[in-house]
C-alpha positions in Angstrom: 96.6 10.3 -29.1 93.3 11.3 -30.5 91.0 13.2 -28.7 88.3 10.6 -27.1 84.3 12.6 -27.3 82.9 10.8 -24.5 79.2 11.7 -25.1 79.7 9.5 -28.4 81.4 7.3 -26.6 78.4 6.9 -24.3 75.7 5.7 -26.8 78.2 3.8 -28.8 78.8 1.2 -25.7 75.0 1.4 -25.3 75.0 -0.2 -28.8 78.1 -2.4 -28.9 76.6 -5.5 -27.6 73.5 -5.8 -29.4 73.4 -7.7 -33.2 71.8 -4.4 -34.7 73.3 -2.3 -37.7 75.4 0.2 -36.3 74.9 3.6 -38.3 77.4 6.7 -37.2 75.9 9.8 -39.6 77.0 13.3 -39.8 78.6 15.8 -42.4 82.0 15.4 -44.1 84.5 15.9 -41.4 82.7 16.2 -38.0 85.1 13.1 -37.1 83.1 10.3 -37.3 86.3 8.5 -38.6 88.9 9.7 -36.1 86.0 8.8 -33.2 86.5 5.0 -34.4 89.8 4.9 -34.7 90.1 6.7 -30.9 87.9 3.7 -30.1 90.6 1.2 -31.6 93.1 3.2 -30.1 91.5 2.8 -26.5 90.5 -0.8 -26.9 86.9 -0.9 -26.8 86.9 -2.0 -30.6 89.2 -4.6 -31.2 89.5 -7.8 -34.2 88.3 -5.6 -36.5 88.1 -5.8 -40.3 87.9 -1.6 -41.1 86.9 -0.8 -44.7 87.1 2.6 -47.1 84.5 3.2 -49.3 86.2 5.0 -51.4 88.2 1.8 -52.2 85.0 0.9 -53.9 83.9 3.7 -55.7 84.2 2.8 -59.4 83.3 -1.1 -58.6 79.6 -2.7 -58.6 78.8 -5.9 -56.7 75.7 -7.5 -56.2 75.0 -7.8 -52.4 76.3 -11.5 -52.1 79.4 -11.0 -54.0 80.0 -8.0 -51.9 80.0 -10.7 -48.7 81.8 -13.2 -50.4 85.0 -10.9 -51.3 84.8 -9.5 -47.7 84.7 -13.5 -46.4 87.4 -14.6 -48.8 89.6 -12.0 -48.3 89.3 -10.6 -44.6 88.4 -13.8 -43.3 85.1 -10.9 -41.5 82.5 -13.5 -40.4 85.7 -14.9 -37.8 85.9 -11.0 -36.8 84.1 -9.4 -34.0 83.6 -6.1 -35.5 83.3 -5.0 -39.7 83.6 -1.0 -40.2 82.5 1.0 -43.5 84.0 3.8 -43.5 82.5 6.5 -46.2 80.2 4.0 -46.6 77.4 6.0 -49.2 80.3 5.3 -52.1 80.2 1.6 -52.2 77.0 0.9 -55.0 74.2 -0.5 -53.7 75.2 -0.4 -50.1 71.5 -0.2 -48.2 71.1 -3.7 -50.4 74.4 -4.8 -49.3 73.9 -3.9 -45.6 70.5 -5.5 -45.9 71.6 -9.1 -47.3 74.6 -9.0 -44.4 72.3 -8.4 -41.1 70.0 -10.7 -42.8 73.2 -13.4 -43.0 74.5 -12.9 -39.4 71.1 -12.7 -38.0 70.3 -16.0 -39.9 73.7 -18.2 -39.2 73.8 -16.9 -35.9 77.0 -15.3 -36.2 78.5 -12.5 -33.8 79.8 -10.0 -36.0 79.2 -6.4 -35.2 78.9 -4.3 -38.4 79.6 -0.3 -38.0 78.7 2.2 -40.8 80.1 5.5 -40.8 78.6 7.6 -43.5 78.0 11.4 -44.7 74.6 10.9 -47.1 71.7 9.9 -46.2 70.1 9.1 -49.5 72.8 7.6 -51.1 73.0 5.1 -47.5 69.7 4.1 -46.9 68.6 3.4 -50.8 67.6 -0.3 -50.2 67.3 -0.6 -46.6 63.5 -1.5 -46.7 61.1 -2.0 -43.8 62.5 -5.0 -43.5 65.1 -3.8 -41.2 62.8 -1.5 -39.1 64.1 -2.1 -35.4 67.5 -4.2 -36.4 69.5 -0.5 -37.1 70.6 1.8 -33.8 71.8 5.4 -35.5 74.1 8.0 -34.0 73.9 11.2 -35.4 77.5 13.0 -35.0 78.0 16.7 -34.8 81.3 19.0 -34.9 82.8 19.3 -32.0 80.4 21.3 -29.1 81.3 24.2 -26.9 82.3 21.8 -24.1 84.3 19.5 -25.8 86.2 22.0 -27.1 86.9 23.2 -23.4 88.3 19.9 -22.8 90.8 19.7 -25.4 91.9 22.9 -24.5 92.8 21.0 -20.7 89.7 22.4 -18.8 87.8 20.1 -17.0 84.8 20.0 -17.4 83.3 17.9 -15.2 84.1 20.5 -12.5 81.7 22.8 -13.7 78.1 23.0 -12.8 75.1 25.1 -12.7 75.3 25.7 -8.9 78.8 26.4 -8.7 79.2 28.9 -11.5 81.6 31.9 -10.1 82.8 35.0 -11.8 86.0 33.1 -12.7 84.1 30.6 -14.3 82.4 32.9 -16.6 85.5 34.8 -17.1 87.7 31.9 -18.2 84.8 30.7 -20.4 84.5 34.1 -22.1 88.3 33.5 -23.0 87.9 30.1 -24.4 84.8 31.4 -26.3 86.4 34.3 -28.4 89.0 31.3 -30.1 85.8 29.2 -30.3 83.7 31.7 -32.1 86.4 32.4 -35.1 86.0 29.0 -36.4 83.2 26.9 -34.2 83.1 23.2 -34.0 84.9 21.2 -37.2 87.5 19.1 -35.7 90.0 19.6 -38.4 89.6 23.2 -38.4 90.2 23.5 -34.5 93.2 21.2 -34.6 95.3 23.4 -37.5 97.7 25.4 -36.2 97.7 29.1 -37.6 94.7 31.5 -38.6 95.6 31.1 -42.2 95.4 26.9 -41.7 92.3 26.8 -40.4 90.6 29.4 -42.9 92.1 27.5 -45.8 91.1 24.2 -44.3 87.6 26.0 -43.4 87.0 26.7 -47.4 88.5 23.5 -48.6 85.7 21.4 -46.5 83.2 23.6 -48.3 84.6 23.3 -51.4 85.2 19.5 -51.0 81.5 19.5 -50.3 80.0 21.2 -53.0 81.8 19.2 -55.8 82.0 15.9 -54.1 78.4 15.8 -52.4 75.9 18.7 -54.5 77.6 17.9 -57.7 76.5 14.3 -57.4 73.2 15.4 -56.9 72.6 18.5 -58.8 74.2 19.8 -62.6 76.7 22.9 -62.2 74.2 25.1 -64.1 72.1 24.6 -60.8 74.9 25.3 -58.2 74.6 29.1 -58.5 71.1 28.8 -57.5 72.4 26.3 -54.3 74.7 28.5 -53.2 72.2 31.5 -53.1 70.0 29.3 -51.7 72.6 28.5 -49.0 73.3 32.0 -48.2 69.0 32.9 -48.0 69.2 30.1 -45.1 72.8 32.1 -43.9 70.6 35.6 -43.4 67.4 34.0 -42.5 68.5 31.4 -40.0 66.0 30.3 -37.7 63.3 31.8 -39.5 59.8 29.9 -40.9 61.2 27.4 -43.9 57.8 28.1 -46.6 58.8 26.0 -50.0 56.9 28.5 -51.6 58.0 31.6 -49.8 61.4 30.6 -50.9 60.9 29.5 -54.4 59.3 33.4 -55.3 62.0 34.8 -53.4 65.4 33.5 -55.3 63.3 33.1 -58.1 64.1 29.3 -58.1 61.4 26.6 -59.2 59.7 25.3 -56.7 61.4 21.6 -57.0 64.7 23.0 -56.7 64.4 24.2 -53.6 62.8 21.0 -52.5 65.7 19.2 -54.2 68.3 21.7 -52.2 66.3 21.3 -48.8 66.9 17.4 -49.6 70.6 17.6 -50.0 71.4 19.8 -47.2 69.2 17.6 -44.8 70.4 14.1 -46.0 74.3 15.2 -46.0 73.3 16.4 -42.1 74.7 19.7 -42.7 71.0 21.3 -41.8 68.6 20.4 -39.1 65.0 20.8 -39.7 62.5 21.1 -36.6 58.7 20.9 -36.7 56.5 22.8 -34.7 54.9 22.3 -30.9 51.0 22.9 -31.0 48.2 21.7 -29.0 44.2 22.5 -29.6 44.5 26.2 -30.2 43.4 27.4 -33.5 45.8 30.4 -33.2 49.3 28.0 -33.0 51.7 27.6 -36.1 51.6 23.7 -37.1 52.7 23.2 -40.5 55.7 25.3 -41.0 59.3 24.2 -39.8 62.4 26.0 -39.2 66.2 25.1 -40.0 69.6 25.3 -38.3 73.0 24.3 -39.9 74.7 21.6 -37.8 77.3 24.0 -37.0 77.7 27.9 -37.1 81.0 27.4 -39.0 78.7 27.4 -42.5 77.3 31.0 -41.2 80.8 32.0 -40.9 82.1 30.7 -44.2 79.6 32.3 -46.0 79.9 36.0 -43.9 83.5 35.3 -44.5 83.8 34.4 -48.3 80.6 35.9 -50.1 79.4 39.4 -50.1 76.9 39.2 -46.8 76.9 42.8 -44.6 73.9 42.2 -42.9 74.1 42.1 -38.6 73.1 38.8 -37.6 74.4 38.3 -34.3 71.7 37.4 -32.0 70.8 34.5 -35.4 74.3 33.5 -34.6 74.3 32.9 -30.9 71.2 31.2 -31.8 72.3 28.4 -33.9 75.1 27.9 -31.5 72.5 27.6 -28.3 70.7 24.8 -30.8 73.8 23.3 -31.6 74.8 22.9 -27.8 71.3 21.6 -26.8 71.1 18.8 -29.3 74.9 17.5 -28.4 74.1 17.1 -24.6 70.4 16.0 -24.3 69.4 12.3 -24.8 68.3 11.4 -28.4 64.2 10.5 -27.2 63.8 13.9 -27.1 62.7 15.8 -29.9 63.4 19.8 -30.4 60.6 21.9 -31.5 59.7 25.2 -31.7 56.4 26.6 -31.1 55.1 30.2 -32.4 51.2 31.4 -32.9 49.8 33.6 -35.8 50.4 36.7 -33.4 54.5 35.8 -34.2 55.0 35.0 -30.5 57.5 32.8 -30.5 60.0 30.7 -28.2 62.5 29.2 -29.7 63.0 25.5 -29.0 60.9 23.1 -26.7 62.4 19.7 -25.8 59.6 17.3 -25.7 60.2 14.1 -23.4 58.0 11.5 -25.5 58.1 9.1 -22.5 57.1 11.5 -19.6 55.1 13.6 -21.7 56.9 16.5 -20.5 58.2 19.2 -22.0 60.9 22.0 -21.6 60.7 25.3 -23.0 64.4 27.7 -23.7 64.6 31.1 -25.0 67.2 32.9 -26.5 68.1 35.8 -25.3 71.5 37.9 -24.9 70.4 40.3 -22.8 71.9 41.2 -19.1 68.3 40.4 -17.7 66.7 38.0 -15.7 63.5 38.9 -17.2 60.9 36.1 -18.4 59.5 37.0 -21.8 56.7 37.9 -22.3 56.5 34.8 -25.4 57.6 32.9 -22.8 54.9 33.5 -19.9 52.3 33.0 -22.7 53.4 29.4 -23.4 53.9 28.5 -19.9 50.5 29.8 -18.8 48.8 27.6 -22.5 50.8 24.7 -21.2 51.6 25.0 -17.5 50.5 21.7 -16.4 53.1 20.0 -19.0 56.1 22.1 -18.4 59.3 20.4 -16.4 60.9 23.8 -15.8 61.8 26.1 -18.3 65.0 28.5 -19.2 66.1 31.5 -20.5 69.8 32.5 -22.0 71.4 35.6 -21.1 74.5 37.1 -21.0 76.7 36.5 -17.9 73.1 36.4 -15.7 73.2 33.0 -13.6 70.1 32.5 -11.2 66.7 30.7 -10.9 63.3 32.0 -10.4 59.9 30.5 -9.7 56.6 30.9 -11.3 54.0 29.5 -9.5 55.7 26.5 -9.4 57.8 25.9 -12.4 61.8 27.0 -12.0 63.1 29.5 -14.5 66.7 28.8 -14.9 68.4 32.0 -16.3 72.2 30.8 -17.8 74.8 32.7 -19.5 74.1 31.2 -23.3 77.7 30.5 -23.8 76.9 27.6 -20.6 73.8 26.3 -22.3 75.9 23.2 -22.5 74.6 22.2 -19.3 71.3 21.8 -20.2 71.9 17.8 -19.2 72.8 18.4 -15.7 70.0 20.4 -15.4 67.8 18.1 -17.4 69.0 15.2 -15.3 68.4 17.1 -11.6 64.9 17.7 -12.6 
């Protein structure tokens, strides 16, 4: 039986009933295909018509052909759901797509159509303006720390910041040595033996490079990607400057704008803008980067000739990672820093309270606030909802003058939505 992720679950019945586009998105192999079959499997997608793309690959149709073969042959307008699976390898599928919610929107017709698909710019070439507000999108990531707990039979639900004990932390120390070897990719987890899962763990990366870059860049170029890739590996987290880069590798400028693109658009890197207010001295046009999962850190550390200690980067990816599965998708994540390089590493902005959270990393044994920390909450105390700080096996709140400081072990920082939603 496959394994049923129940915070994807959660948005998609939020969806289900309404005659929008459906659009699942995320990397190759973060299960966006096994989470619609478990779906299938557990009945809340049934009369379906499921599709491959890659049934389509060397075929062109113009977008009412396209709906005419699907009618002819699947009988899909009598249907209650139509899946495309892979989707960015059917030709001109943002066309397609577009002519189809046009159709059923037009005849009336109650036909839910699901996308599922791992490129960005290859999906959405076509879908014009026209569409704005008829599309719901669900990004998918590999699996997080927690979900990973529950496949390995703990439940989680039975765990909560105010009843954190020693063997809590001790049984989640456990679980977190296997997790850290190879991190979130469903396929990766489920293989058996170590040698499995590293094989599988270069074959997705390999997969990647010649079915995904190669499509997009010439193999002359993919030295220069992969160097690329492995700057982002060392510098994770750090200021993304187009420029910075580009005299760095020694790389023309449009390349590494053209090697930002890909790894954005095939959602295997997350870019996040900067917080600012009025203050002159605040950071406000650079961005910084995270890869969807530390597994690419890993691979890289693992299979290329990288020596350098980058721990605490590590543990700070993951603490990204684990905040953008398990908060609700109207919040954005930003960082905020000032020209003195104070910095604190993410604040979750509430666009509808106008509130805003601030969480710094840390791996320290501490329940000290830093010092980055008290200078943003004193610029922007009247906006703050509470704020927190990671640590290492240090569980506790504090107050400051008003505002709770919640200090949780970073391997916990999972629940960041209880503590979002008793707040």
């Amino acid at each position: 039986m496959l394994f049923l992720r129940k915070k994807y679950l959660e948005k998609f019945l939020s969806y289900k009933e309404n005659d929008n586009l459906l659009l699942i998105l995320g990397a190759r192999q973060v299960g966006k295909t096994s989470f619609i079959k478990s779906l299938i499997e557990n009945w809340y997608i049934s009369n379906e018509v499921y599709l491959r793309g890659e049934e389509f690959l060397w075929k062109e149709f113009l977008p009412k052909d396209f709906v005419d073969f699907l009618d002819l042959k699947y009988n899909v307008f009598s249907k209650k759901f139509l899946i495309i699976d892979e989707a960015q390898n059917i030709k001109n599928i943002g066309l397609i797509l577009k002519y189809l919610i046009d159709l059923i929107k037009y005849k009336n017709l109650k036909l839910k159509v699901i996308v599922l698909g791992s490129w960005s710019l290859k999906l959405f070439h076509g879908l014009t303006d026209s569409l704005v507000g008829r599309y719901d999108s669900v990004k998918m990531y590999p699996f997080s720390f927690d979900e990973f707990l529950e496949i390995k039979g703990l439940d989680v639900n039975r765990i909560s910041f105010s009843n954190i004990g020693k063997w809590v932390l001790d049984v989640i120390q456990d679980f977190f040595k296997e997790y850290k070897i190879f991190w979130g990719y469903p396929k990766v987890i489920l293989s058996k033996t170590i040698d499995e899962k590293k094989l599988t763990f270069k074959n997705i990366v390999e997969s990647y490079l010649m079915k995904d870059v190669l499509w997009f860049i010439n193999r002359q170029q993919l030295w220069n990607f992969e160097r690329f890739l492995k700057y982002f590996v060392i510098n994770i987290g750090s200021l993304l400057k187009i420029e910075v880069l580009a005299r760095k590798l020694d790389i023309k400028r449009q390349d590494i704008q053209k090697f930002l693109d890909i790894i954005r658009s095939t959602y295997i890197f997350d870019v996040i803008q900067p917080f600012y207010g009025k203050l002159n001295y605040e950071i406000k046009k650079a961005t910084k980067g995270y890869f969807n999962d530390v597994w690419w850190i890993n691979y890289f550390i693992w299979f290329s000739e990288i020596f350098t200690d980058i721990e605490w980067k590590i543990i700070e990816n993951f603490v990204y990672n684990q905040i953008v599965t398990n908060i609700p998708s109207y919040r954005d994540i930003k960082f905020w820093q000032n020209r003195n390089k104070s910095e604190v590493d993410f604040i979750l902005v509430d666009n509808f309270e106008k509130k805003i959270v601030p969480v710094e990393v840390k791996i320290k044994s501490k329940d000290i606030i830093p010092k980055a920390l008290l200078s943003f909450i004193n610029t922007y105390k009247k906006a703050i909802k509470f704020a927190i700080v990671t640590t290492d096996w240090i569980i506790k709140i504090r107050n400051l003058e008003g505002i709770k400081i919640y200090f949780i072990d970073y391997r916990l920082i999972w629940l960041i939505k209880e503590i979002l939603q008793n707040n």
